[in-house]
N, C-alpha and C positions, 0 to 999 in steps of 0.2 A: 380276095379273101376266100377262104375255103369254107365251103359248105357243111353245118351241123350235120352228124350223125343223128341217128335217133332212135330210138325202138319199131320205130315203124317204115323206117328211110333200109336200118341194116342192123338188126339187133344182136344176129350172129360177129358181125365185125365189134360191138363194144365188147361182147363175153370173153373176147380172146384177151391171152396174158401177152402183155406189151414185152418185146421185148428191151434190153438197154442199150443204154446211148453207149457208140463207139468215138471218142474224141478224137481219133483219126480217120476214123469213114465218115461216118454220119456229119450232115449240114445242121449242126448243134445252132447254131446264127439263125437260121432259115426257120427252122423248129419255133423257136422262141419269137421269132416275126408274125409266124400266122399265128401265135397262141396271143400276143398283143392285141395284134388289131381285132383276131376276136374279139377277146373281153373288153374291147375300146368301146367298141360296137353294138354289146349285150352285158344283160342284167343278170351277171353271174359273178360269184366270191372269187373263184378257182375255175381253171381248166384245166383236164389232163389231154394231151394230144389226141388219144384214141377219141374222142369226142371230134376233133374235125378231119381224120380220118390219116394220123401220123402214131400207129402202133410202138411210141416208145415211152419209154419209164422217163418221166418228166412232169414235175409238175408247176404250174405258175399260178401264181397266188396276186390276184387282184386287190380284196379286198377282206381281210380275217377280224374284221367286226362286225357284228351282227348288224350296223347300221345299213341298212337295206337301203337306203337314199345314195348312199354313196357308188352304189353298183351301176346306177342309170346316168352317173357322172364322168363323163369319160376323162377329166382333168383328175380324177380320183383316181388314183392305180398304182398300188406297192409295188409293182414290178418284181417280186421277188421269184426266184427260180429256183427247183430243188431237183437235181439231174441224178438217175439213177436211187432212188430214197430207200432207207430201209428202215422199218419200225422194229425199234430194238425192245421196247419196254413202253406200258401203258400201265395207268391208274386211275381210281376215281369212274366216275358215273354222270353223263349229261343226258339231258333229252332234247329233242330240235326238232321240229316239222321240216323238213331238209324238198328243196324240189331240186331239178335237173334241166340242164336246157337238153340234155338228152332225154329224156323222160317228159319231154311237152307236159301237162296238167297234170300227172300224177304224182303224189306228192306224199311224203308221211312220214311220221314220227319214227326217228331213231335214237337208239342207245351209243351213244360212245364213249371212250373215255373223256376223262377230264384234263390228263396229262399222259403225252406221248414221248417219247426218248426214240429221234431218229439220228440217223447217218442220212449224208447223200453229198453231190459233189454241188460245187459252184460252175458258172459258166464256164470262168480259167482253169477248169478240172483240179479245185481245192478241197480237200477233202472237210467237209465240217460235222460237227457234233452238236447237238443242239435239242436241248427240252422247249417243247410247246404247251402252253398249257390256255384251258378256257375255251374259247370259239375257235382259236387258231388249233388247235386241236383237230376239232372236229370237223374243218374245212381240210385239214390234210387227212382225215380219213376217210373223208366222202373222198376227193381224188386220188387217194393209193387205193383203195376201193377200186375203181375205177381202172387204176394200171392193173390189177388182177382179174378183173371183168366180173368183178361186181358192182350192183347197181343200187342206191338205198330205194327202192321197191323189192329188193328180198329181202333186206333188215327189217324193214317197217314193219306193225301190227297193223295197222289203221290206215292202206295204201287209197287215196280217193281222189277224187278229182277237182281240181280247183285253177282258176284262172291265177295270174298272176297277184294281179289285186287283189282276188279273196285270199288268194295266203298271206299279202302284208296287212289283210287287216283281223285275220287269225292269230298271228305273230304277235300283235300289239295284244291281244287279250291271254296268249299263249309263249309269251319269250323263252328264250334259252333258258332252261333251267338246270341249275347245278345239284346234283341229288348229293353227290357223297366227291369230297376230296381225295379220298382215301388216307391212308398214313401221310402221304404226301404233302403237305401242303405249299401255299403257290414263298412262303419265306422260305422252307427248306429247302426249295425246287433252286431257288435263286443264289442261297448259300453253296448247292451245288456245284452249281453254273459258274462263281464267282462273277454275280454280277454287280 
C-alpha cells in the first residue's frame, strides 16, 4: 500500500495541479487499486490520488454520507470513481468542519456548495453527466480541491487542531448544515436529471 502524503511528509507534492488520466498510457486499474485499499484501510469519505502520491485527476469516493461510522468500516465502500472530473456549475451554501488525512489534526469549517453539475469519465472511459447534491457535494469538492492543490485549511476560517475523536464528537453537536438551496432545489435538480 502506498504511503500517505502530508503537509509535513511533502506539502510542495499535494499543491501541485494533478495532471489527467491518459486511457492509453496511464495504468488507470493500478491507480484505482492503491486508492481502494487505501480507503479500506483509513477513516476517510474520498481520496484523490495526489494524496498517496499518483499526481492524476481522479477521484474515489468511499463513503458520501456524513455518517462517519461507516468510514472505519472497511466492508462499507461505494467504490465509485470519477476520472478526469470537471465542475461545470454549482449552487446553494453548506457548512462542514472538513479534516484531511493529508492534513493530520488540523481541521475547519468550510463553505461549499450545495449542488455541483460535473462531467468526468468512468473506468470504461464513458463519458457521464451528473448533478450531486448535499454531502456528496461537498466530498467532491474537498477532492477536486485537492486535484488543484488545494487544501481545506485555505478555505477554512476556524483552522485548529483536533484529534480524530474530538472532531466526531464536534460533528455530533456541529452537523453538516445546509444554509441556503439556492434557486435550485434537490425536486428540480431531479426533474433535471430525469430521475
Amino acid at each position: 500500500m502506498k504511503k500517505r502524503i502530508t503537509i509535513f511528509t511533502n506539502e510542495d507534492y499535494l499543491r501541485q495541479i494533478s495532471s489527467e488520466v491518459d486511457f492509453e498510457k496511464d495504468d488507470v486499474i493500478s491507480y484505482i487499486n492503491e486508492l481502494r485499499e487505501f480507503c479500506e484501510n483509513e477513516k476517510v469519505f474520498a481520496l484523490a490520488p495526489v494524496q498517496i502520491g499518483i499526481a492524476k485527476r481522479i477521484i474515489y469516493f468511499k463513503n458520501t454520507t456524513p455518517e462517519t461510522s461507516k468510514n472505519s468500516n472497511s466492508d462499507y465502500n461505494e467504490n465509485e470513481i470519477l476520472i478526469n472530473p470537471k465542475l461545470i456549475s454549482s449552487k446553494g451554501h453548506t457548512r462542514f468542519l472538513e479534516r484531511c488525512a493529508s492534513c493530520e489534526d488540523y481541521v475547519g469549517t468550510v463553505d461549499r456548495p450545495y449542488i455541483v453539475e460535473v462531467e468526468f469519465y468512468t473506468v470504461s472511459g464513458e463519458k457521464k453527466h451528473e448533478f450531486f447534491e448535499g454531502f456528496k457535494a461537498t466530498v467532491f469538492c474537498h477532492e477536486y480541491d485537492h486535484l488543484n492543490g488545494i487544501l481545506h485549511i485555505d478555505l477554512a476560517d476556524d483552522v485548529q487542531k483536533m484529534t480524530y475523536e474530538q472532531t466526531i464528537e464536534y460533528r455530533k453537536e456541529h452537523p453538516y448544515k445546509i444554509i441556503s438551496y439556492d434557486t435550485l432545489k434537490s425536486k428540480e435538480v431531479r426533474k433535471i436529471i430525469k430521475i
